[in-house]
Every structure is written in C-alpha cells, then in structure tokens.
PLY file of the C-alpha trace (Angstrom):
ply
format ascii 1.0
element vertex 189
property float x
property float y
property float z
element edge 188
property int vertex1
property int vertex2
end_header
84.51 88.78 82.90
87.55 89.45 80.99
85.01 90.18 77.91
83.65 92.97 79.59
87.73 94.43 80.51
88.63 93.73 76.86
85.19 95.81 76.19
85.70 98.63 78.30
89.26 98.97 76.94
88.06 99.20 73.59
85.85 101.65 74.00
88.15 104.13 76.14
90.05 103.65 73.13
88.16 104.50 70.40
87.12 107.42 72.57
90.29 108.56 73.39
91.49 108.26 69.37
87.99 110.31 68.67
88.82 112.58 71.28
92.70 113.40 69.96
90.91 113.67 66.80
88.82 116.70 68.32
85.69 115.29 68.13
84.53 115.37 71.85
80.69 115.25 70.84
81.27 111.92 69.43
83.29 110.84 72.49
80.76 111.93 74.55
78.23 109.40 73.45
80.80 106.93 73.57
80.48 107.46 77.25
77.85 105.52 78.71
78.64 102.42 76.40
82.33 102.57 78.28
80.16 103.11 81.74
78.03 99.78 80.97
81.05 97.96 80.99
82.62 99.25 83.52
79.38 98.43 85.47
79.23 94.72 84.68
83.33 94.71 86.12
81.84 95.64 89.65
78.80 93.29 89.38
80.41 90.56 88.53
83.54 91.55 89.83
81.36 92.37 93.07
79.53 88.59 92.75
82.61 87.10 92.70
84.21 88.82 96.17
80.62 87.69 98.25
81.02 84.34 96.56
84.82 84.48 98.00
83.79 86.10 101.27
80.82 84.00 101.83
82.58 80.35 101.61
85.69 81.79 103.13
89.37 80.47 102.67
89.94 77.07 103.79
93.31 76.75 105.63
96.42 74.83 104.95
96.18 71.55 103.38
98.58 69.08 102.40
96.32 66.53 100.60
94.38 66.26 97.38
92.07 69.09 96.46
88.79 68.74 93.77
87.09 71.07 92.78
83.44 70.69 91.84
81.03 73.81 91.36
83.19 76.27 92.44
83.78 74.69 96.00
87.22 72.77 96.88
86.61 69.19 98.41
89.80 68.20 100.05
90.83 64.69 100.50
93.44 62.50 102.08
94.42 58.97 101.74
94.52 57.11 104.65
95.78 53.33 105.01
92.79 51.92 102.81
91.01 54.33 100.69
90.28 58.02 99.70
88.26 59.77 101.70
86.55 63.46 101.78
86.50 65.72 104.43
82.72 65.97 105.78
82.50 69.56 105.67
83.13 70.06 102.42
80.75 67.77 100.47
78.06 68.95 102.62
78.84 72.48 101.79
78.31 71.23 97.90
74.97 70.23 99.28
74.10 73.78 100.52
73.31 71.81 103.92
77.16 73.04 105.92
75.49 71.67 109.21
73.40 68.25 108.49
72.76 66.30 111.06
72.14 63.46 108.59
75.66 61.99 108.95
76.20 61.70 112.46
73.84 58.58 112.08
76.48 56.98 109.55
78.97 54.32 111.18
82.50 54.54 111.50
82.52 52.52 107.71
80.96 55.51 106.51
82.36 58.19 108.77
84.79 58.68 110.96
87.60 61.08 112.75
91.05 61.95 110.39
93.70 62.17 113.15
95.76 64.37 110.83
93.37 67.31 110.49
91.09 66.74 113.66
87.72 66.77 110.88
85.17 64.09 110.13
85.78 62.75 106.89
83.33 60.27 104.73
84.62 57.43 102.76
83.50 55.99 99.38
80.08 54.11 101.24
79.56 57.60 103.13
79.65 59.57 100.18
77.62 57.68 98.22
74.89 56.96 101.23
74.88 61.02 101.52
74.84 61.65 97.90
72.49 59.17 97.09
69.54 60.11 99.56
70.14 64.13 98.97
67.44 66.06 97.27
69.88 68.94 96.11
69.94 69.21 92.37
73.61 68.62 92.15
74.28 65.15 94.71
74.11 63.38 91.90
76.30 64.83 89.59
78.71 65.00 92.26
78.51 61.39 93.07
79.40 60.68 89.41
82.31 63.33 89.82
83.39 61.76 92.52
83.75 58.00 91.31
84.95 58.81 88.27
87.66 61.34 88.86
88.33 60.13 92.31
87.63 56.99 93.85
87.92 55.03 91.12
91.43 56.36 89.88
92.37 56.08 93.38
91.32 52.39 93.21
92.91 51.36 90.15
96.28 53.14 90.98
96.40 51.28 94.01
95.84 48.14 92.38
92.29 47.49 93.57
89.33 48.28 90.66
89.14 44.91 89.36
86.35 43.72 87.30
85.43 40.88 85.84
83.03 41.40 82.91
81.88 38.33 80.57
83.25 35.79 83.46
80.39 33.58 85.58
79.22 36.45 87.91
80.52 40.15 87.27
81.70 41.80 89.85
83.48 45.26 90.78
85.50 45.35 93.94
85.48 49.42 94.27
81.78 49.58 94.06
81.22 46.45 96.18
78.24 45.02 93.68
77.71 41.61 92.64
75.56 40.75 90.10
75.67 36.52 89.13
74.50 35.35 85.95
73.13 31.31 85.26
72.94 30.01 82.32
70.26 27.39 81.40
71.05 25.12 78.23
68.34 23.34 76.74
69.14 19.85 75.15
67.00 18.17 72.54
66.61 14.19 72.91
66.07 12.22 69.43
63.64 9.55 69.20
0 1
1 2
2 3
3 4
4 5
5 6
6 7
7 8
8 9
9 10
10 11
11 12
12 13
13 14
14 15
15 16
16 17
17 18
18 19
19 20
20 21
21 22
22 23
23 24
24 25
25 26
26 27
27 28
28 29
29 30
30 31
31 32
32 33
33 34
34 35
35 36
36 37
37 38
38 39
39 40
40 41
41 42
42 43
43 44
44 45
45 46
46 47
47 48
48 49
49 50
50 51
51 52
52 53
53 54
54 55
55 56
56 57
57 58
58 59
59 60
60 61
61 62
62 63
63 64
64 65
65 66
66 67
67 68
68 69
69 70
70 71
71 72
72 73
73 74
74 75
75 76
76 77
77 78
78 79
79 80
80 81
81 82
82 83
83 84
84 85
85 86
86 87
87 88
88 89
89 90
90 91
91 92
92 93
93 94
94 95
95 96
96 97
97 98
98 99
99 100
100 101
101 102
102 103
103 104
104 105
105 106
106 107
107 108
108 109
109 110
110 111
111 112
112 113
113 114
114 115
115 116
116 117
117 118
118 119
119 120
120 121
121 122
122 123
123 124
124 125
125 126
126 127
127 128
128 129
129 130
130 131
131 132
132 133
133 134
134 135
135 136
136 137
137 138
138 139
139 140
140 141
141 142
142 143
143 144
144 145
145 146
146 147
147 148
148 149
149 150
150 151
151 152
152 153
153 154
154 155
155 156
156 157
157 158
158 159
159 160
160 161
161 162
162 163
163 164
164 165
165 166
166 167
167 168
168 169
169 170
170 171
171 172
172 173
173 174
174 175
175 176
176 177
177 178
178 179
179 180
180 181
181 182
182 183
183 184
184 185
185 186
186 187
187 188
C-alpha cells in the first residue's frame, strides 16, 4: 500500500514539474498512470476497511494479545496455565460459531470469570486445532506452542525436559515416550 502512495506522489510530481514547465500535453498522458494508482489506494485501501468492518473491534482487554493472520487472539493467565479465549481461535478457523467445542470438558474448556467468555486451554487448543480441516489449524497450533504456551511454561518454571535420560519426557506437552535398552553379552568357552 504505501508503494502505490509513494507512486501516485511521484507521478503528480513529475506532472506538476512538466506542467510548470508548460508542457500540459505531456502532463496529460501522465494522467491516467497517476489515476491507476490512485485506484489501487481505494481497492486496497477499500479491502482493508471490509476486512476492519467485517471482524469488527474487539473491546477492552487487559490481557495478552497475538496476533496470527491478521486476527487478534487474546489470552489471560489464570492460576495454572495460558489460555485463549474461544471466540477468537475459532474465528482463525473461519468457523465463529462451532458447535465442536461445547463437547470438550472443563480440562479443555471452560468459563473465564473475568471476561464472562469460554476460553480453551493448551489440551483444547490443540484437540480443536488438531481435528480442523482449515488450511491454517495447523500452522496456528505451531504458533501457538511456540510463541505462547511454551514461553508461558518455561517462564513459569514448568517446560522441563529430559532428553538423553531413561524415558524422555516433556511436562508442557504431556508426552512420554520410554526407551529400553537391551545389552547383549558374549560368553567364552
């Protein structure tokens, strides 16, 4: 966008130094190259206010906002993790009025007392995200635990992992994966 005002101003320019110059016939041509631009400013410029108009402005909010594709996911930190407000991931996912989440449980989903909304919590997001068809669920997944769950978790003292011990595990993702190992011994005769 600010191509096509540094365009347009260029133009009017040069056709306002031809102009003082006295040649009008040459500022005349210069004409519709300044209308072009001017008509990408109110497409895009005009794309822009439906996208704003369309989503609408979210109100007040006194937590954490992140932003992924254009849309603002707030969340808050309650006693034990970070979660999202339900709304907003779900607008992400071009689906503002699922039904697919009322079936989560309360470990998944539940009411934030501060903002009277559902939010989802790390296992809520990542049950949504992971069973979405949309093409972005999940990139946002992977935008979510990296730039906010797991952050969260290792500010707070709880991402803890335990690579190249006997059984790796990751607390914030809640996997455990145990390895064996099987020695073989060799008897002389």
């Amino acid at each position: 966008m600010k191509i096509h005002w540094l365009g347009l101003a260029v133009v009017v320019a040069l056709a306002g130094i031809v102009a003082w110059k006295g040649l009008f016939l040459v500022a005349l041509f210069m004409l519709p190259v300044a209308a072009w631009y001017a008509s990408r400013i109110i497409v895009h410029g005009g794309f822009g206010l439906w996208d704003y108009a369309t989503r609408g402005v979210k109100e007040e909010w006194n937590g954490r906002h992140y932003e992924f594709g254009g849309v603002k996911l707030r969340a808050e930190e309650t006693d034990d993790e970070l979660v999202f407000i339900e709304k907003d991931v779900l607008l992400v996912l071009g689906q503002p009025g699922s039904k697919t989440v009322e079936l989560f449980g309360p470990k998944e989903r539940f009411l934030l007392t501060s903002c009277k909304e559902m939010a989802l919590t790390q296992a809520g997001c990542e049950r949504l995200l992971s069973k979405s068809p949309h093409r972005d669920a999940k990139k946002l997944m992977l935008f979510l635990q990296r730039e906010a769950f797991f952050p969260y978790l290792k500010r707070h003292g709880r991402l803890e992992t335990t690579m190249g011990r006997e059984g790796a595990t990751t607390i914030a993702s809640r996997t455990t994966t145990t390895t064996t190992t099987t020695t073989t011994t060799e008897e002389g005769t």
